[in-house]
N, C-alpha and C positions, 0 to 999 in steps of 0.2 A: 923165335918167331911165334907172335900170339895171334891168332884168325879170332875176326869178329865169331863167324858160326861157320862148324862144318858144314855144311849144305850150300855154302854162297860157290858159284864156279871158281872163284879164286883157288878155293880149297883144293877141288879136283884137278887145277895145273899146279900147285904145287906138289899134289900123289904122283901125275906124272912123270914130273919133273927127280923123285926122290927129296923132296927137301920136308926135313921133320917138322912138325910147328904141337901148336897146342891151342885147341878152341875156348872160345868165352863161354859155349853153350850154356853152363849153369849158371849163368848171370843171366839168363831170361828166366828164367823161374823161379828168383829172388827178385825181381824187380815186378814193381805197380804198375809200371808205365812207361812210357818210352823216354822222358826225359830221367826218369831214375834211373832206366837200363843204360842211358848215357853216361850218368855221372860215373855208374859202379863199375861200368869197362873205362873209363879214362884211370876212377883213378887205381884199379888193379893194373893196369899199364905204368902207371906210373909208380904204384908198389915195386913191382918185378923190377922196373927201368934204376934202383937203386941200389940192386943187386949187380944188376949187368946191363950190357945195352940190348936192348929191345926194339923188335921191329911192329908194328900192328899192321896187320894188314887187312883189311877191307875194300869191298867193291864201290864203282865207282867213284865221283869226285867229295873230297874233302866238305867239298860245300852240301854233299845232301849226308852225310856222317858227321853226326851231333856228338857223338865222341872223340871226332879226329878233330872236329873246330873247337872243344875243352883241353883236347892236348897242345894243339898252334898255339890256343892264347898262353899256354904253360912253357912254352918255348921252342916246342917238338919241331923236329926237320918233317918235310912233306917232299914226299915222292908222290905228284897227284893222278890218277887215271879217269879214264874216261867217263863224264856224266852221265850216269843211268836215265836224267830227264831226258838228256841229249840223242841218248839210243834210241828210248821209246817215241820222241817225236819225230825221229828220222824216220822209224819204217811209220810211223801214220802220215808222214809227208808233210809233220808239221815245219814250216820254216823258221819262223819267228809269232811273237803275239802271242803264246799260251805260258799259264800258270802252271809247275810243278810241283808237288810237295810230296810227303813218306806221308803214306798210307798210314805209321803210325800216329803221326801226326794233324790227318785231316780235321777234327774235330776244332782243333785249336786254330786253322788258319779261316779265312776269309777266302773262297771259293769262287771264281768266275772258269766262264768256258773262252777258248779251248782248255783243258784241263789237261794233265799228265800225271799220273800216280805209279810212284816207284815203290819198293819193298812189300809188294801184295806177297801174301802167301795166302794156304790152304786156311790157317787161323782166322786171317782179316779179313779174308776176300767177299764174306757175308755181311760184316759188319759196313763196310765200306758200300758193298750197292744199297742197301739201306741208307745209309747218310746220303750219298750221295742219289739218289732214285726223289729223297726227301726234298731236297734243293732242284734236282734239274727234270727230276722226273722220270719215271722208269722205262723210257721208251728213248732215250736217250740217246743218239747213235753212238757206237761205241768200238775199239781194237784192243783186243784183250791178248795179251802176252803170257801163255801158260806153256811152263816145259819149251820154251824155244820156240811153241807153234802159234801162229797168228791168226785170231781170231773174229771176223768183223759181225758184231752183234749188237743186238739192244742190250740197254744196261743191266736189266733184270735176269737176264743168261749168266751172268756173270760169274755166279757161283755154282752154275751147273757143271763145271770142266774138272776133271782128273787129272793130275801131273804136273802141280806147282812145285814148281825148283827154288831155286836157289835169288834165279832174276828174272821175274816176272813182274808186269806192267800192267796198267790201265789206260787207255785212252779217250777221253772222252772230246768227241769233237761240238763244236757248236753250232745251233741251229738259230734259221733264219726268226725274227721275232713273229711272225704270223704262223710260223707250221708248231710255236711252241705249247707242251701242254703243261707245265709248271713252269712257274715265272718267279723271280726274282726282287727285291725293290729296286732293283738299278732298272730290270727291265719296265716296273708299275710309273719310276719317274720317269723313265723314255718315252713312256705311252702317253704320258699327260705330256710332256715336254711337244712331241709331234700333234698334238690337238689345237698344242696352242700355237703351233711355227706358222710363218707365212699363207703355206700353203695347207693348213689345216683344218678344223671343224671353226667355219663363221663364228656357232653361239660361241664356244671355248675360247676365242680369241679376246673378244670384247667383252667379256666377264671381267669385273673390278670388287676390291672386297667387299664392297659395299654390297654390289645387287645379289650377290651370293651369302648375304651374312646368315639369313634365315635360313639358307640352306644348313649348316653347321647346327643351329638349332632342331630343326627338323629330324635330322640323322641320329641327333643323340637321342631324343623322344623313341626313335626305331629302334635303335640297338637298349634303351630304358626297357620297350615293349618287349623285345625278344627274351630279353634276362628275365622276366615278372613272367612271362610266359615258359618258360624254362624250353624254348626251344633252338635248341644249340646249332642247327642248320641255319634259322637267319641269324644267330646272334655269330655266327660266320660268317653269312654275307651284310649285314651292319656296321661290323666294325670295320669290315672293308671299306664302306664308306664313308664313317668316319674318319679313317684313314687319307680319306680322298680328300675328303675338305680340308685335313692340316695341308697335305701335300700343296693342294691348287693356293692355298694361299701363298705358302709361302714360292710357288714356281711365278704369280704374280709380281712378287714383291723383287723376284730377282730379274722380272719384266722391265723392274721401276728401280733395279740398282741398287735393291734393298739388300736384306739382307738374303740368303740362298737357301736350299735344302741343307747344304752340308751346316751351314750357321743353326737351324733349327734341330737338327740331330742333335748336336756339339751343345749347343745350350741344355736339350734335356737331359742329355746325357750328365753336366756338370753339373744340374740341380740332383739328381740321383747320385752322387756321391758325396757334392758337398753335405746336402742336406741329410745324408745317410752318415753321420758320423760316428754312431754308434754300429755301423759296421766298417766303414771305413777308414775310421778315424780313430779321438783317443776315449770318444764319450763312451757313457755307459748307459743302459736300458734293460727297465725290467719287464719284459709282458707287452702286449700290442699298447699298453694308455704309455708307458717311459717310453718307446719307441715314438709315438705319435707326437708329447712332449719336446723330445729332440728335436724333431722335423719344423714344428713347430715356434721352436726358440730359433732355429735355422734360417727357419725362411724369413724371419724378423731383421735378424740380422742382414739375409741377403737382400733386403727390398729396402734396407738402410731405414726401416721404421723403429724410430727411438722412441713412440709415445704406443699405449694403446692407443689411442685414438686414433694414430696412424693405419691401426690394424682395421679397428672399425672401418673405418672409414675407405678400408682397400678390396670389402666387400662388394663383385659386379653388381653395377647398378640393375641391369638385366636378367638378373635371377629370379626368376618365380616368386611372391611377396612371401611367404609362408617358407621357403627355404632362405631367402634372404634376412628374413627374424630370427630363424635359427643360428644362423653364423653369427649375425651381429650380437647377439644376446650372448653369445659363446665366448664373444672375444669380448665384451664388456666387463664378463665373469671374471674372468682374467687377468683383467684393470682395477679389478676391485671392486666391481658392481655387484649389488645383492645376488648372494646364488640363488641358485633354483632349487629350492624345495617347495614341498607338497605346505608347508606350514606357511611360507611368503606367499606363495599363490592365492591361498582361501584369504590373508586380509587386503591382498589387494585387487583380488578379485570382486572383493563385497564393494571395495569402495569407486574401481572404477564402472562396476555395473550401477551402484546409485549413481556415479555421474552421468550416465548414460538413459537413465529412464529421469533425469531431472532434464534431459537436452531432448529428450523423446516430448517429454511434456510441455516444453517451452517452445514445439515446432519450428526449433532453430534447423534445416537439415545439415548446414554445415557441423555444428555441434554434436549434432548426431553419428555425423561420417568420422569425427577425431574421436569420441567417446567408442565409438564401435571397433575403430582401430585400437583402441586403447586396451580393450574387454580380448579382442583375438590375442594381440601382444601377450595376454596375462595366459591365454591357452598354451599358446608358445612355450614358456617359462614353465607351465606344469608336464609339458609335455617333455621337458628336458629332465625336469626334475624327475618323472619317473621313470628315462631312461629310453624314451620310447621316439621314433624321428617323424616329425610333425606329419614333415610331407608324405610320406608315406602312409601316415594312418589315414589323413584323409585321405589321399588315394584310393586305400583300401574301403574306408565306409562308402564314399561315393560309388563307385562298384558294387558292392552290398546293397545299396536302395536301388541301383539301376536292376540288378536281380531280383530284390521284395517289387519292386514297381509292375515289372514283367507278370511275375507273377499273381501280382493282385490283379492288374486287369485284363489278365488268363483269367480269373475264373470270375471276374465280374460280367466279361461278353460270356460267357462258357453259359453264364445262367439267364442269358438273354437283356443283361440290366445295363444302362448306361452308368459307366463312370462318375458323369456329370450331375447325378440323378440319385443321388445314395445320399441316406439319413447318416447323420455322425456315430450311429451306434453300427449301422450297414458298417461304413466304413471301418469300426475299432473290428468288426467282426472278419472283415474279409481282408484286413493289414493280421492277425494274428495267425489266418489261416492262410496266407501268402510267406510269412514268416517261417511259419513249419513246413510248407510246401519248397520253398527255396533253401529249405537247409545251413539259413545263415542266421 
């Protein structure tokens, strides 16, 4: 007779009972993890079982013992007893409709309420209101099973108790969507799902992607703002709403029979590992540029672009004109267009700025708007060449003068003078002394 562990009650009616056995306990303290501590009790069961017949005995059903379902599929007879989910939703009065899983196991499964968690002990029981407090929240109504006494608590108690045995349980029941204080994505698409029902919020109803497109734009400029800000409270509530605009659109799109939330998950989810085959797959990468590469040859493949000029060309049209030079210029590089160095830049900078002051002088203004385009295009290209992202820098200058500008005409009113009103040499004097006074 082999016992999973002396401490399960099984144990203590076989003591009563007189019947000899021998526990696995040192196979929890050679094992990483609950699926290893599985393997190494199946297969020392099935070591011993070659010698002679062997019984294993463990609590509860076959189905929640991850070593008694590695023995079945090995051929083992099963004598099955009573589900440990089964007991603990009995005394919380669950009927039916709740999820069960081992305690050892939560981290790996997919989590909704009502919950039921069997195999707590003194070890888990911390680890577990943590996971669990993260997901449903610490306030969680809750029936805690310690030592055979029942407990009805918030989640966060949970590891306050003395006297974990052998079969001890969690119960987490579930609460209504309005009294919740940590939410879920099932509960964040229920919430836009009821905005949009019948009987829900007007505007949220008759939104189309269309009149919300700028929204999506907007959000990401917020959550841009909050990162360049380094402030990590909105760049929390941002991506939230970023968040919202992937969601609302595609909960529209499954208005119109398109395609659903679960299609949109499923897609990014497949572009993150096809496209990840250097860790998924058989490719290989060296450093963030070979990983980048891969991704890159990937998505080529998955968009069915067999030309560069496909790639070019699969640049959004709606991209900011300065980050949309940058990509395209990236992927032209690629195709075999001149690279970017600092060395191509100066001769083709010389020559499309003489284009540019011969279209100045010809008061062509068309000519002037393509040559001027032509002069930024070549900033682009040095910009890459020295490694440096377009948009960003001007970002940052522009910020920079909006700080020297403050400051210059701080201390041009400061000395009573109008702005408008200052000699050229005023002004070199009072841009130098704004310069040192704004620190940039």
């Amino acid at each position: 007779m082999l016992v999973r562990t002396g401490g399960m009650p099984a144990a203590r009616t076989l003591d009563d009972e007189g019947i000899p056995y021998e526990t696995l306990d040192a196979l929890y303290e050679q094992s990483r993890n609950y699926d290893t501590l599985a393997k190494k009790i199946a297969a020392e069961v099935r070591r011993r079982g070659k010698e002679k017949k062997v019984c294993y005995c463990f609590d509860g059903s076959a189905a929640e013992d991850a070593a008694a379902l590695l023995l079945l599929s090995k051929g083992a007879e099963l004598a099955d007893g009573k589900s440990k989910a089964s007991y603990f939703a009995g005394l919380a009065r669950l009927s039916e409709g709740y999820e069960a899983v081992s305690a050892f196991s939560l981290a790996e499964k997919r989590l909704v309420l009502p919950l039921v968690v069997y195999d707590l002990t003194a070890d888990n029981v911390s680890d577990v209101k943590l996971l669990l407090g993260e997901l449903f929240g610490d306030e969680t109504p809750a029936l805690l099973v310690c030592g055979g006494v029942q407990h009805r608590i918030p989640l966060y108690e949970a590891d306050r108790f003395q006297g974990f045995g052998g079969l001890d349980g969690l119960v987490l029941f579930d609460v209504p969507l309005l009294e919740k204080k940590r939410f879920s994505f099932e509960d964040f698409i229920a919430i836009l799902r009821r905005l949009r029902a019948p009987d829900g919020c007007p505007w949220d109803r008759v939104q189309t992607h269309r009149s919300i497109r700028i929204n999506a734009i907007e959000e990401a400029y917020e959550l841009v703002d909050a990162i360049d800000r380094e402030d990590v409270g909105r760049m929390c509530e941002e991506t939230g709403d970023v968040l919202m605009q992937a969601a609302f659109h595609a909960l529209i799109e499954e208005d119109l029979g398109g395609f659903t939330v679960g299609d949109m998950i499923t897609g990014v989810s497949q572009k993150l590992i096809t496209r990840h085959t250097h860790v998924f797959g058989q490719d290989k990468a060296q450093g963030a540029d070979g990983a980048l590469s891969v991704w890159e040859k990937n998505k080529m493949t998955e968009k069915h672009q067999t030309t560069y000029a496909d790639a070019v060309n699969d640049v959004p049209e709606c991209f900011p004109a300065l980050l949309r030079a940058q990509k395209i210029a990236k992927r032209m590089e690629k195709g075999g267009w001149d690279a970017a160095t600092v060395e191509n830049f100066e001769r083709k900078f010389r020559e499309e700025y003489g284009e540019l002051m011969q279209a100045y002088k010809s008061g062509d203004g068309a000519a002037v708007a393509e040559e001027l385009g032509d002069v930024l295009f070549c900033a682009v290209e040095l910009g890459r060449a020295v490694g440096a992202d377009c948009e960003q820098a001007l970002l940052d200058t522009v910020k920079k003068m909006q700080r020297r500008y403050t400051a210059y005409e701080t201390l041009v009113r400061a000395e009573g003078k109008d702005v408008n009103a200052l000699s050229n040499e005023e002004k070199d004097e009072y841009y130098k002394r704004a310069k040192n006074a704004s620190d940039v």
